[in-house]
TORKOL-4160 file (C-alpha; in steps of 0.2 Angstrom, whole numbers, padded with zeros to 4 digits, m for minus):
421
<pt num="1" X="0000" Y="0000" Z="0000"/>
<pt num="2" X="0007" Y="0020" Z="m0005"/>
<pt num="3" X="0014" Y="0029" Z="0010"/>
<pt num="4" X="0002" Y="0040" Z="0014"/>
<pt num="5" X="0013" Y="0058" Z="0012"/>
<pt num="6" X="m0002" Y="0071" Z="0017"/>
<pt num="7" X="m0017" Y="0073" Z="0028"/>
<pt num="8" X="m0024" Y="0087" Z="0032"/>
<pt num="9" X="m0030" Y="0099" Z="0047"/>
<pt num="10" X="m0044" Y="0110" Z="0045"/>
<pt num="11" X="m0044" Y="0110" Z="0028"/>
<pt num="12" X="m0027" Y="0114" Z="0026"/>
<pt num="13" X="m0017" Y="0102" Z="0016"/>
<pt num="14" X="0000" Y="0097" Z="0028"/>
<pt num="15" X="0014" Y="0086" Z="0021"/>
<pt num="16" X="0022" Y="0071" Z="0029"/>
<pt num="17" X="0037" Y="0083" Z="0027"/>
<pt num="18" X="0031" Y="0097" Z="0036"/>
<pt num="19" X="0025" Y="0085" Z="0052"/>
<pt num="20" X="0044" Y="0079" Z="0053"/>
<pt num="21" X="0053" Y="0096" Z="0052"/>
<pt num="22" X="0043" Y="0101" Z="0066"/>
<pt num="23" X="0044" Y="0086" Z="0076"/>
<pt num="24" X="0064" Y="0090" Z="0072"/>
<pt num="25" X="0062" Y="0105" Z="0079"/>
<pt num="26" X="0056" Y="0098" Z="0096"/>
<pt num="27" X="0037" Y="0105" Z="0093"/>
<pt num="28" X="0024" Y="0096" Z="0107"/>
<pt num="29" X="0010" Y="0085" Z="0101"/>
<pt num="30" X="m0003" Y="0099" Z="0095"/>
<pt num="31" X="0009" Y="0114" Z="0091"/>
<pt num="32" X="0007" Y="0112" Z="0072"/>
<pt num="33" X="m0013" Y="0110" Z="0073"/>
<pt num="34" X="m0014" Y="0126" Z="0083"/>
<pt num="35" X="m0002" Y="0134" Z="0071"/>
<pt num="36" X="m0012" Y="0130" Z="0056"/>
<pt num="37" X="m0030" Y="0132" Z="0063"/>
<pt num="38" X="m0024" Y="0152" Z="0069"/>
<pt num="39" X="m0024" Y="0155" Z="0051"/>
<pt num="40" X="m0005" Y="0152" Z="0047"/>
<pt num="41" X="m0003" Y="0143" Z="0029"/>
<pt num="42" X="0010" Y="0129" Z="0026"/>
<pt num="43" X="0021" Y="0137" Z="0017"/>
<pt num="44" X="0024" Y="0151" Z="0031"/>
<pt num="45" X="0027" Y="0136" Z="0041"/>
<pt num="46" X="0041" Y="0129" Z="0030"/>
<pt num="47" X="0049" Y="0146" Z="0027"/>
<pt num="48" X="0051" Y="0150" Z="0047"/>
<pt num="49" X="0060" Y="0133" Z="0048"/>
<pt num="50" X="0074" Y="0140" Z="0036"/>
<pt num="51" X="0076" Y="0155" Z="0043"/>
<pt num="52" X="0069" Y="0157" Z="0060"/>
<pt num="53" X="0074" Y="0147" Z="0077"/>
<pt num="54" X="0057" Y="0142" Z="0074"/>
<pt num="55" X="0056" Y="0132" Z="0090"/>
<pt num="56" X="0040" Y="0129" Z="0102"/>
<pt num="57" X="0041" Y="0146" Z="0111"/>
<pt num="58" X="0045" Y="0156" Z="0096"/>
<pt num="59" X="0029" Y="0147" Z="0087"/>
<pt num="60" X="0019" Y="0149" Z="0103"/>
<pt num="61" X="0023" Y="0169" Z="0098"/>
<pt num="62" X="0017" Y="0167" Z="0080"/>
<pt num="63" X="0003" Y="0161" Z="0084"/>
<pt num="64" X="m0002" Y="0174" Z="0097"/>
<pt num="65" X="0001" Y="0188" Z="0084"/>
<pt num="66" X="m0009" Y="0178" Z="0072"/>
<pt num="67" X="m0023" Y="0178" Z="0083"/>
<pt num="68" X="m0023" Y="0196" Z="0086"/>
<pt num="69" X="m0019" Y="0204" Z="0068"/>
<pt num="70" X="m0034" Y="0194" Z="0063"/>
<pt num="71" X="m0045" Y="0195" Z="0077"/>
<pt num="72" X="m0038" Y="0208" Z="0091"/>
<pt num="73" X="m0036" Y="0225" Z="0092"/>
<pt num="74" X="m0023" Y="0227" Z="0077"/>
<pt num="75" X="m0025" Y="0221" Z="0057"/>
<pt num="76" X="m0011" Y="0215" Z="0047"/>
<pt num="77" X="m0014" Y="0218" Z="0028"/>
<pt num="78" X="m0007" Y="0222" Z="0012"/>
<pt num="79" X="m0005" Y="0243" Z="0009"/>
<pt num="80" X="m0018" Y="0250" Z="m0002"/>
<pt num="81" X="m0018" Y="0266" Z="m0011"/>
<pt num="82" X="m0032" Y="0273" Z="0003"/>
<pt num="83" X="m0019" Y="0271" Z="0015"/>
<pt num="84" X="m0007" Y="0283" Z="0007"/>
<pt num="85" X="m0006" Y="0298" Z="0018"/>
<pt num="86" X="m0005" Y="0287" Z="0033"/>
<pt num="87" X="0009" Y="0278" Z="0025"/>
<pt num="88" X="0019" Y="0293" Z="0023"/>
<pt num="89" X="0014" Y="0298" Z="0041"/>
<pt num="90" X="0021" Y="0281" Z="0049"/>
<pt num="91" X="0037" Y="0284" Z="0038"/>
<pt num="92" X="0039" Y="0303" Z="0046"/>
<pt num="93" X="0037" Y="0296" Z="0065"/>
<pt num="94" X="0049" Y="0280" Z="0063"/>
<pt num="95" X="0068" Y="0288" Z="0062"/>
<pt num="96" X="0082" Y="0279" Z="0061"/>
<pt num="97" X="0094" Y="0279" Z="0077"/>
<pt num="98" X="0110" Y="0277" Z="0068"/>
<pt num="99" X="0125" Y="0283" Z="0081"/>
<pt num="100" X="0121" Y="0301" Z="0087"/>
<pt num="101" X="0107" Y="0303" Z="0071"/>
<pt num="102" X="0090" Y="0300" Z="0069"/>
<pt num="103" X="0087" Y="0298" Z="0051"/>
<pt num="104" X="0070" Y="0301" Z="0045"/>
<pt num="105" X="0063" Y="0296" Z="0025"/>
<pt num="106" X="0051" Y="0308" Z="0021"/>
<pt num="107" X="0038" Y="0301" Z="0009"/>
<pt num="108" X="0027" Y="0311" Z="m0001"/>
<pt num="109" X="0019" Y="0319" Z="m0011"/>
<pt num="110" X="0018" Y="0302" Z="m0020"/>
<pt num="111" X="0024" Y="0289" Z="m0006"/>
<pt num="112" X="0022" Y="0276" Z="m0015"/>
<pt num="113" X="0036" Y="0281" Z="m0031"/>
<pt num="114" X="0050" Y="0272" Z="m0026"/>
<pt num="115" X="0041" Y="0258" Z="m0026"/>
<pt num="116" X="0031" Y="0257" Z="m0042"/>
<pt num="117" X="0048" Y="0258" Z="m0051"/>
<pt num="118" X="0053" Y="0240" Z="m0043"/>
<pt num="119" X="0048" Y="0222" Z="m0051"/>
<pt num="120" X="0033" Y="0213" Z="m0041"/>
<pt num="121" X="0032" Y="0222" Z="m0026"/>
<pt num="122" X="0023" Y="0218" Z="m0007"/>
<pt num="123" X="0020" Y="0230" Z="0004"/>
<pt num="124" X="0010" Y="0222" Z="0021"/>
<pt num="125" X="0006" Y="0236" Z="0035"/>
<pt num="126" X="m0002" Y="0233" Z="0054"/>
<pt num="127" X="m0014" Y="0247" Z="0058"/>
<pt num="128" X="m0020" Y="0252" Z="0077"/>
<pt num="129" X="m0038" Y="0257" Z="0069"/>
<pt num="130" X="m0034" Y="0271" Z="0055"/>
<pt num="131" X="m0014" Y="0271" Z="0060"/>
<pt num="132" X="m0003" Y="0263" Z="0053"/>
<pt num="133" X="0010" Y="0256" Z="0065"/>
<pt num="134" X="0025" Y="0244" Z="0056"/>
<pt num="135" X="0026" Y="0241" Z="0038"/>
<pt num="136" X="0038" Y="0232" Z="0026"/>
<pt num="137" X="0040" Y="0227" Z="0009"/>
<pt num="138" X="0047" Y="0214" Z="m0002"/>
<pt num="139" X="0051" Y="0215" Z="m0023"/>
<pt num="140" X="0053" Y="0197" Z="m0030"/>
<pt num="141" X="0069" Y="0199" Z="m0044"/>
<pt num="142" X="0076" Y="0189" Z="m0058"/>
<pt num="143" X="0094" Y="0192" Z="m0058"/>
<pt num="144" X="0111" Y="0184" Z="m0062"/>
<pt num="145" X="0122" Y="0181" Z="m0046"/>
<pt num="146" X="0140" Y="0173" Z="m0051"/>
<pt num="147" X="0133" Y="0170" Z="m0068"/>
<pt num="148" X="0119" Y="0161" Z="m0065"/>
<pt num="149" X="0101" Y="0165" Z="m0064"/>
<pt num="150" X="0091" Y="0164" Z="m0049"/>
<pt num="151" X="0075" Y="0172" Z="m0043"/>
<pt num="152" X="0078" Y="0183" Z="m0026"/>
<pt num="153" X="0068" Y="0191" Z="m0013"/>
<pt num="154" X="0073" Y="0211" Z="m0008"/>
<pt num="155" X="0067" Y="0217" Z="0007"/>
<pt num="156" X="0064" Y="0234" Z="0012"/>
<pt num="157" X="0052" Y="0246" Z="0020"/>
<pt num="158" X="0056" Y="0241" Z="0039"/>
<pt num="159" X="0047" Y="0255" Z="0048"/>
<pt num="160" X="0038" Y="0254" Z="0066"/>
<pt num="161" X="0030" Y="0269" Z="0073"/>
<pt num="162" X="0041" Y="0278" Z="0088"/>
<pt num="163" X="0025" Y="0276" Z="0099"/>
<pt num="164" X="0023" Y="0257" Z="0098"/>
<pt num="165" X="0042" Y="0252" Z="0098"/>
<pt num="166" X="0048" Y="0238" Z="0109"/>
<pt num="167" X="0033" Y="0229" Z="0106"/>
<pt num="168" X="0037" Y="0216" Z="0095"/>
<pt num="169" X="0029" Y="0223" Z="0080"/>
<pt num="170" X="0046" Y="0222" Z="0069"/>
<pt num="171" X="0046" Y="0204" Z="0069"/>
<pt num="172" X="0026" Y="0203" Z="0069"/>
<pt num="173" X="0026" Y="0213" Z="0052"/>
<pt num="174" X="0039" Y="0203" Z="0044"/>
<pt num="175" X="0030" Y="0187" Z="0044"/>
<pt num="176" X="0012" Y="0194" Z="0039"/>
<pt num="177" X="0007" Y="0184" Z="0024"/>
<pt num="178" X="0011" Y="0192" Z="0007"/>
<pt num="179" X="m0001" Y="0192" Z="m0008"/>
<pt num="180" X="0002" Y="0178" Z="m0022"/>
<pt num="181" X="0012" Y="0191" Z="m0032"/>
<pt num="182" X="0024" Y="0194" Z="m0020"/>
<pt num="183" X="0026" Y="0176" Z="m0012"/>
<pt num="184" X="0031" Y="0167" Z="m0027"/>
<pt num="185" X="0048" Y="0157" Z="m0023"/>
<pt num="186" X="0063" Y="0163" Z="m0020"/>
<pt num="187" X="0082" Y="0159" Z="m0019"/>
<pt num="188" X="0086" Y="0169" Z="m0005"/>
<pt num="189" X="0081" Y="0185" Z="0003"/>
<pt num="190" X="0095" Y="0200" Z="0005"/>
<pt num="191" X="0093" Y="0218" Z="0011"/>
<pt num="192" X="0104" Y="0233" Z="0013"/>
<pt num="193" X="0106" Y="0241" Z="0030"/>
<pt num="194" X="0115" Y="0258" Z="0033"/>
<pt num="195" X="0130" Y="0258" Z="0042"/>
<pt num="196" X="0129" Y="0260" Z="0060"/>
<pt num="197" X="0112" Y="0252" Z="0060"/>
<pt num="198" X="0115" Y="0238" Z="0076"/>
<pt num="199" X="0097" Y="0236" Z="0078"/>
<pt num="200" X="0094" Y="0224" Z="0063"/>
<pt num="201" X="0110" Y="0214" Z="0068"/>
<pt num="202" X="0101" Y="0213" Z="0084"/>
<pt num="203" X="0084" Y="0207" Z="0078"/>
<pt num="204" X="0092" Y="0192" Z="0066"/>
<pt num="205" X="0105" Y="0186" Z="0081"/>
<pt num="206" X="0088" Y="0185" Z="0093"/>
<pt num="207" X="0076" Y="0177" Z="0079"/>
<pt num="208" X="0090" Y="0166" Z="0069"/>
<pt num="209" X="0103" Y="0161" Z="0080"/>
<pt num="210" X="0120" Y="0160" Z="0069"/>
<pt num="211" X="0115" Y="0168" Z="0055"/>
<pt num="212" X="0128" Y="0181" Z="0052"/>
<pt num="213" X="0143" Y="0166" Z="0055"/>
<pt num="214" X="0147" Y="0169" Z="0034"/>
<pt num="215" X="0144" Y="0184" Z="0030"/>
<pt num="216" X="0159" Y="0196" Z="0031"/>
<pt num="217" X="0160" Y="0209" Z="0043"/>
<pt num="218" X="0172" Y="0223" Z="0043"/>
<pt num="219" X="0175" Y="0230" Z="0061"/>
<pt num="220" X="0166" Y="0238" Z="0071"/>
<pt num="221" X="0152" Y="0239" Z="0057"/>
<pt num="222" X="0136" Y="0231" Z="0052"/>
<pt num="223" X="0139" Y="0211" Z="0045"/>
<pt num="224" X="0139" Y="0211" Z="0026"/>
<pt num="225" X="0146" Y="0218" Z="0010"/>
<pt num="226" X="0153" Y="0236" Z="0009"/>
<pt num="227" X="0143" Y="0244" Z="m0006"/>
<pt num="228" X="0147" Y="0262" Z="m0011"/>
<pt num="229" X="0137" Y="0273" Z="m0020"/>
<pt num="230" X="0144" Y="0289" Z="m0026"/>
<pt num="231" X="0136" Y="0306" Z="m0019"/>
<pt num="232" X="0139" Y="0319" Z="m0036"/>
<pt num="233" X="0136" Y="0336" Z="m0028"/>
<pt num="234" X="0121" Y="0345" Z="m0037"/>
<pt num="235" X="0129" Y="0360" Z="m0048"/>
<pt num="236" X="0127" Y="0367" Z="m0063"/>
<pt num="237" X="0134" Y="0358" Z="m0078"/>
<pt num="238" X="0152" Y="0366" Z="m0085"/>
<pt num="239" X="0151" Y="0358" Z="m0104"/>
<pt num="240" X="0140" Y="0364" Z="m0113"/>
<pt num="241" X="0132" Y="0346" Z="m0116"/>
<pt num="242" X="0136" Y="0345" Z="m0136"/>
<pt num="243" X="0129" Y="0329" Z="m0144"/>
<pt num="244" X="0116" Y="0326" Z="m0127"/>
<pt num="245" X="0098" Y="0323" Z="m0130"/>
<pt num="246" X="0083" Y="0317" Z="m0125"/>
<pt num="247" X="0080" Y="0300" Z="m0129"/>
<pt num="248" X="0071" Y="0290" Z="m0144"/>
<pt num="249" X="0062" Y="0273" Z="m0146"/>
<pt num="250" X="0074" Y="0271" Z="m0163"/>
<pt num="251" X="0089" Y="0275" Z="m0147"/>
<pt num="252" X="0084" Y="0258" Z="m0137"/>
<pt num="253" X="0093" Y="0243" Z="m0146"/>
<pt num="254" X="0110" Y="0254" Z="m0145"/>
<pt num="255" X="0105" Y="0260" Z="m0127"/>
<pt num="256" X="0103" Y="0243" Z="m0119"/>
<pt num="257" X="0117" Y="0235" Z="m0129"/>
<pt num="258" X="0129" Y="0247" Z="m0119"/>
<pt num="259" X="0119" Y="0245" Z="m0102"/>
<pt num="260" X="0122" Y="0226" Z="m0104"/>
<pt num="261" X="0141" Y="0231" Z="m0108"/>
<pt num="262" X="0145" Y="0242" Z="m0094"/>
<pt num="263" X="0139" Y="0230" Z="m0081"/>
<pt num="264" X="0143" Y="0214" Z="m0088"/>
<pt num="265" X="0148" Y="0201" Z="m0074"/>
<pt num="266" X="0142" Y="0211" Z="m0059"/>
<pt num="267" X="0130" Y="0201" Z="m0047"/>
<pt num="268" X="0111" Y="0206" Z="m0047"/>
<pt num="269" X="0112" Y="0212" Z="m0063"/>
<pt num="270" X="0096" Y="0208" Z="m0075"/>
<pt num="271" X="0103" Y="0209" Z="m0094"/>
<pt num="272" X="0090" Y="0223" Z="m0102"/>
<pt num="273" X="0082" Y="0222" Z="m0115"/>
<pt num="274" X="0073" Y="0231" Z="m0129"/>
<pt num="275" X="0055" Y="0226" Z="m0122"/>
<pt num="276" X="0062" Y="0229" Z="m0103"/>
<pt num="277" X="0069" Y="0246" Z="m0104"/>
<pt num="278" X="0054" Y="0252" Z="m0116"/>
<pt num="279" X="0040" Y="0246" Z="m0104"/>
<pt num="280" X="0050" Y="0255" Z="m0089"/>
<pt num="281" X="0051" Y="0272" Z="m0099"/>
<pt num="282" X="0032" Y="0271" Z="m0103"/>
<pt num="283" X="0028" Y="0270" Z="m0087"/>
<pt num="284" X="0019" Y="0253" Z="m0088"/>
<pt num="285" X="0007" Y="0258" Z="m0099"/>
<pt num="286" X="0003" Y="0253" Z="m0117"/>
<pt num="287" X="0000" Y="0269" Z="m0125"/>
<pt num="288" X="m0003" Y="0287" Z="m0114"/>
<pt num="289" X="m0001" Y="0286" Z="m0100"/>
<pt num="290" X="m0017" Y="0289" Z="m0087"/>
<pt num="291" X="m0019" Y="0308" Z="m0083"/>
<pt num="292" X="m0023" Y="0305" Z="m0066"/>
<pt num="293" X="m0007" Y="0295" Z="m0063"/>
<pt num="294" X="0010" Y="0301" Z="m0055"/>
<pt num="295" X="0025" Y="0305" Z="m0065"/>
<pt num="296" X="0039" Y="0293" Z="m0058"/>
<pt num="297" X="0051" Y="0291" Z="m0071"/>
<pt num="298" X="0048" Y="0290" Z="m0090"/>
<pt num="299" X="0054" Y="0297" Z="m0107"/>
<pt num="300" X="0057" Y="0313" Z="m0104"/>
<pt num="301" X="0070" Y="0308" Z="m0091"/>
<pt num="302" X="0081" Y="0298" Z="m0101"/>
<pt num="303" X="0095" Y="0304" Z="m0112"/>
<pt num="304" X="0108" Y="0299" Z="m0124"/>
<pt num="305" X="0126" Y="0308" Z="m0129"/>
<pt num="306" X="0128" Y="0306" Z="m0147"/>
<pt num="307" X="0142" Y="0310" Z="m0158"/>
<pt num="308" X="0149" Y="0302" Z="m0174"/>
<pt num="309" X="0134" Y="0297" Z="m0179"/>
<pt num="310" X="0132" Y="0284" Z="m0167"/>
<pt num="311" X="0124" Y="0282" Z="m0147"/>
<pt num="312" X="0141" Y="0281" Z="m0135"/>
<pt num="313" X="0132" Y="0287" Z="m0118"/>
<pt num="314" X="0116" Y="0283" Z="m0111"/>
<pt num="315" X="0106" Y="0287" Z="m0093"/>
<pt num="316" X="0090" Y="0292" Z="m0086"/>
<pt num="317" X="0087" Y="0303" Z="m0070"/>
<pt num="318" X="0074" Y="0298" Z="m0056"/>
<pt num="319" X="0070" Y="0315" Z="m0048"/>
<pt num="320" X="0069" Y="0303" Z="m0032"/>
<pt num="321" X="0070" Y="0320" Z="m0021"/>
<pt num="322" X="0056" Y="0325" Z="m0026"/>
<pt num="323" X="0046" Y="0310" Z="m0017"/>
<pt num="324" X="0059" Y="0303" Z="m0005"/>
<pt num="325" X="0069" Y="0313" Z="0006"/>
<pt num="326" X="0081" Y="0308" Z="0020"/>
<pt num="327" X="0080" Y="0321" Z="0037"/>
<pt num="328" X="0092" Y="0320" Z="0048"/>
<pt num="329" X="0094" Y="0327" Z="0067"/>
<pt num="330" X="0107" Y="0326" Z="0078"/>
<pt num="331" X="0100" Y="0321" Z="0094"/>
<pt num="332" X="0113" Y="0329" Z="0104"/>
<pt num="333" X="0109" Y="0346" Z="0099"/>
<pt num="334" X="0095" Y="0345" Z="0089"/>
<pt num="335" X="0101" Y="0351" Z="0072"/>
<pt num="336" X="0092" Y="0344" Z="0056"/>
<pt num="337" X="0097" Y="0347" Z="0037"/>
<pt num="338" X="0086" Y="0337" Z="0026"/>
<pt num="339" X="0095" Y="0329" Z="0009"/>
<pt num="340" X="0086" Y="0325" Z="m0006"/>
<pt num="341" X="0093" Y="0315" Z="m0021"/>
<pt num="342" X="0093" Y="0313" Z="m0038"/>
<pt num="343" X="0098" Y="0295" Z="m0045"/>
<pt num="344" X="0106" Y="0289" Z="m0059"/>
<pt num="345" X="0095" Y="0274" Z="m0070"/>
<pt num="346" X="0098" Y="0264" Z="m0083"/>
<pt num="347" X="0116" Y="0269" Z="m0089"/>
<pt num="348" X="0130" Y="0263" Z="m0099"/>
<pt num="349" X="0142" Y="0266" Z="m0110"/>
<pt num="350" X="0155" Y="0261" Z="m0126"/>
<pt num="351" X="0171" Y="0253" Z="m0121"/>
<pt num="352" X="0185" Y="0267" Z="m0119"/>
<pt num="353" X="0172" Y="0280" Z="m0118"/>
<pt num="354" X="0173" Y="0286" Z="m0102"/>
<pt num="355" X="0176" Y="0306" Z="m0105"/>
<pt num="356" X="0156" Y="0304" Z="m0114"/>
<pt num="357" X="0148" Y="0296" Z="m0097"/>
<pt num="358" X="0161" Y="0310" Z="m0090"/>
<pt num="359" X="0149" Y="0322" Z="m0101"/>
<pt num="360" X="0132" Y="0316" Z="m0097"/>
<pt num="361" X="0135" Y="0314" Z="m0078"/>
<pt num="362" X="0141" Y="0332" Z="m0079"/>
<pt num="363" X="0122" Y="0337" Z="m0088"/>
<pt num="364" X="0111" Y="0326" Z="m0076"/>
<pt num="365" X="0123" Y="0333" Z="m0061"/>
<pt num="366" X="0116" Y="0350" Z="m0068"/>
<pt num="367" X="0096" Y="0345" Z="m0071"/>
<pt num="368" X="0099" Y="0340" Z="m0051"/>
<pt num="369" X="0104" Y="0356" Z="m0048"/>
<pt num="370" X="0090" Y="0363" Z="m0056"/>
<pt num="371" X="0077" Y="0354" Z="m0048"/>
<pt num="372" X="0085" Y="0359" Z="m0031"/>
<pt num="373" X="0090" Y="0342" Z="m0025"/>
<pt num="374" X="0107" Y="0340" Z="m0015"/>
<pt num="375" X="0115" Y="0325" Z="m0023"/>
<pt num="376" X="0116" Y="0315" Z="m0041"/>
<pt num="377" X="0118" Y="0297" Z="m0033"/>
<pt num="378" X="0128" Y="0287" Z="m0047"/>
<pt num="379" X="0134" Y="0270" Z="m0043"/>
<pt num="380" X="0153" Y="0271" Z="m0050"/>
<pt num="381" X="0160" Y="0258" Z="m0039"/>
<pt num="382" X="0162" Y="0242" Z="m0052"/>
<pt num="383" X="0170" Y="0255" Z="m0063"/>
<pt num="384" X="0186" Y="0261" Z="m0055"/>
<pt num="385" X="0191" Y="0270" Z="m0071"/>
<pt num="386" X="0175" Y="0280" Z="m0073"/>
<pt num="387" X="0175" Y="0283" Z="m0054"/>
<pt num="388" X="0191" Y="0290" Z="m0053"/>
<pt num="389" X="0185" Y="0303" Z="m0068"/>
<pt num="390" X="0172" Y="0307" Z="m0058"/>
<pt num="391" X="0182" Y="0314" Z="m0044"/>
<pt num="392" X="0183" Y="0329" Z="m0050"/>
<pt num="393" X="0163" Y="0333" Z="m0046"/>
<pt num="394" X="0171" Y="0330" Z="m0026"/>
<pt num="395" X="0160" Y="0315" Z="m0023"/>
<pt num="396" X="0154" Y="0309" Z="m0007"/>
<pt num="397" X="0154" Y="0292" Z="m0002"/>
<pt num="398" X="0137" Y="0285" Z="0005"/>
<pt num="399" X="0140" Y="0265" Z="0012"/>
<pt num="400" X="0128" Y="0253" Z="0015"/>
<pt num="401" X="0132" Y="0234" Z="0020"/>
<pt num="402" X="0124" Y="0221" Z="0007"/>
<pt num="403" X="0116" Y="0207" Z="0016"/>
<pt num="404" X="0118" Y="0190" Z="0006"/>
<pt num="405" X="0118" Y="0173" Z="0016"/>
<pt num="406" X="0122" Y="0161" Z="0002"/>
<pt num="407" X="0141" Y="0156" Z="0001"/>
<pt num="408" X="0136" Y="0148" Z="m0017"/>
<pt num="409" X="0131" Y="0156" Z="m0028"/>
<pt num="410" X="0140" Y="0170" Z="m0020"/>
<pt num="411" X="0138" Y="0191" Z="m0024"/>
<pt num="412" X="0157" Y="0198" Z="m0026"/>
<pt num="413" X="0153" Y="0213" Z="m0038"/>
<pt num="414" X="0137" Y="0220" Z="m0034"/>
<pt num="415" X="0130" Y="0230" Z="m0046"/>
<pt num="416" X="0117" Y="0243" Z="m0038"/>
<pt num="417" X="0100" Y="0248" Z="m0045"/>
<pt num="418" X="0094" Y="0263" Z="m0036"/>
<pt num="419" X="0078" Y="0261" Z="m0036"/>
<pt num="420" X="0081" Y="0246" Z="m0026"/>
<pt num="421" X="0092" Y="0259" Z="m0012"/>
């Protein structure tokens, strides 16, 4: 007679599997029925039991949050576009405590920006009644790691409300169901945390015992890769931009043939392609694009240099300042100075042509300038020839630690999409 492999518990399909990690885990007789009967799907189930300590008591914790998310006092839910302007209000009263700042993002007047230039994106929330107290968010990507392709989770969004810290709302919001989009499979998950931010070493060394033992750490710092991206003061452009001009669809097969070229071989890069770099410009949309809806990033921010009769330099600018602003306050004294950013997308250029993407970062450094943002962010680090060039705008480092928990395949050469910063 078959092994039987499944049964099931209130409906709810369990495998033979399952029952066996958990016994593995030492969970009692019960635990798992509880588990799934509080609402709490299989898969989550699996998932905590690759990356959680996932033993009785930390279940027994689940479960109570479980029950009250869905039947207490609080809700657990995906973000909606209704819940805007209490998004952005969570986002202005959860800083950052980074060494002697409180760093605040500043969303708005379209909080959600960042986020709509980002591939299959989850945002989940708790809300106290009409507040919103903890969010996070996830974007599934396809990407090459070591010159292979795998599918990756990027997480994101972390933010609890300075009035409900401490509560355990961190860890609650993090394992809120996500909607199918955003829960297909994944590889692996990694993040990026500032440097100086102990708090999230702090939360994975109490929920995953051990799991920062293979990921580098440089001293005194956060666990995980060092990545750089390049600060390009906002100032007006010296050349006069000969040969630069906005961008055409008869531009795109030469644009994403030198984008594939300039980051060849970096890991979490997706080669581009005509259909993917079109569908990004036009917003989405097949056509015009719908009156009522935001401006993130489009056509008329994307530009080519041009000379010889050929495309040598491409890039595009996300007026990211305009929506997402980073406030910090010295908690000392009380100082603030708010920074806002314009970021460098979808750029490449020809082999030896360096003094053209030279060219076009000293236009888009300009455009910054004149949309009254602080900073060109410009990702030069893979590119040590370009980056030395681009000293002479008197650059200033921003560092973040790249958190990747695979030894194989492993990241080495990062490549850094911003709207993923």
């Amino acid at each position: 007679m078959p092994r039987r492999t499944r049964d099931r518990v209130e409906g709810v399909e369990v495998s033979a599997e399952l029952r066996a990690a958990t016994r593995a885990r030492g969970w009692p007789d019960g635990l798992l029925e509880r588990a799934l009967e509080s609402g709490i799907e299989p898969g989550r189930i699996s998932g905590w039991l690759n990356w959680r300590a996932a033993d009785a008591a930390d279940i027994e914790r689940q479960i109570a949050w479980q029950e009250r998310l869905t039947r207490g006092d609080l809700r657990a839910r995906e973000v909606t576009w209704g819940d805007h302007d209490a998004f952005c209000e969570l986002w202005e009263n959860s800083p950052e405590e980074i060494g002697d700042f409180e760093i605040t993002t500043l969303r708005g007047p379209n909080g959600f920006a960042q986020f709509r230039l980002q591939e299959r994106v989850t945002l989940q929330v708790i809300a106290d009644g009409n507040v919103l107290i903890a969010c996070v968010g996830w974007a599934r990507r396809n990407v090459l790691v070591s010159g292979r392709r795998v599918s990756v989770s990027y997480g994101q969004a972390l933010r609890v409300h300075k009035d409900y810290r401490r509560m355990g709302l961190g860890d609650a919001v993090r394992t809120v169901a996500s909607a199918m989009n955003g829960s297909l499979p994944a590889l692996t998950q990694y993040d990026y945390a500032r440097a100086g931010n102990f708090a999230v070493v702090g939360w994975w060394e109490k929920h995953s015992p051990g799991f920062w033992k293979d990921i580098p750490r440089e001293e005194g710092q956060v666990p995980g890769i060092p990545v750089g991206v390049a600060q390009l003061p906002a100032r007006r452009a010296e050349g006069a931009g000969t040969g630069i001009r906005a961008a055409r669809p008869a531009d795109l097969e030469s644009c994403v043939a030198l984008v594939n070229r300039t980051h060849e071989g970096q890991d979490l890069f997706r080669p581009y392609t005509v259909e993917r770099l079109s569908d990004r410009l036009d917003e989405g949309y097949w056509g015009p694009r719908a009156p009522w809806s935001p401006h993130v990033y489009g056509w008329e921010d994307f530009f080519v240099l041009e000379s010889g009769g050929r495309v040598r330099a491409c890039a595009g600018l996300w007026d990211r300042g305009r929506d997402q602003r980073d406030r910090y306050r010295e908690r000392a004294s009380g100082a603030e100075r708010t920074v806002s950013h314009a970021a460098l997308m979808d750029w490449g250029f020809e082999t030896g042509a360096e003094d053209a993407m030279l060219e076009l970062l000293d236009f888009l450094g300009g455009r910054a300038h004149a949309l009254e943002r602080t900073f060109l962010l410009a990702p030069l680090e893979q590119l040590p020839a370009l980056a030395k060039r681009a000293e002479i705008f008197q650059p200033v480092n921003e560092r973040r630690y790249l958190r990747w928990p695979l030894p194989d395949p492993a990241v080495t050469r990062p490549y850094t999409d911003l709207a993923y910063w």
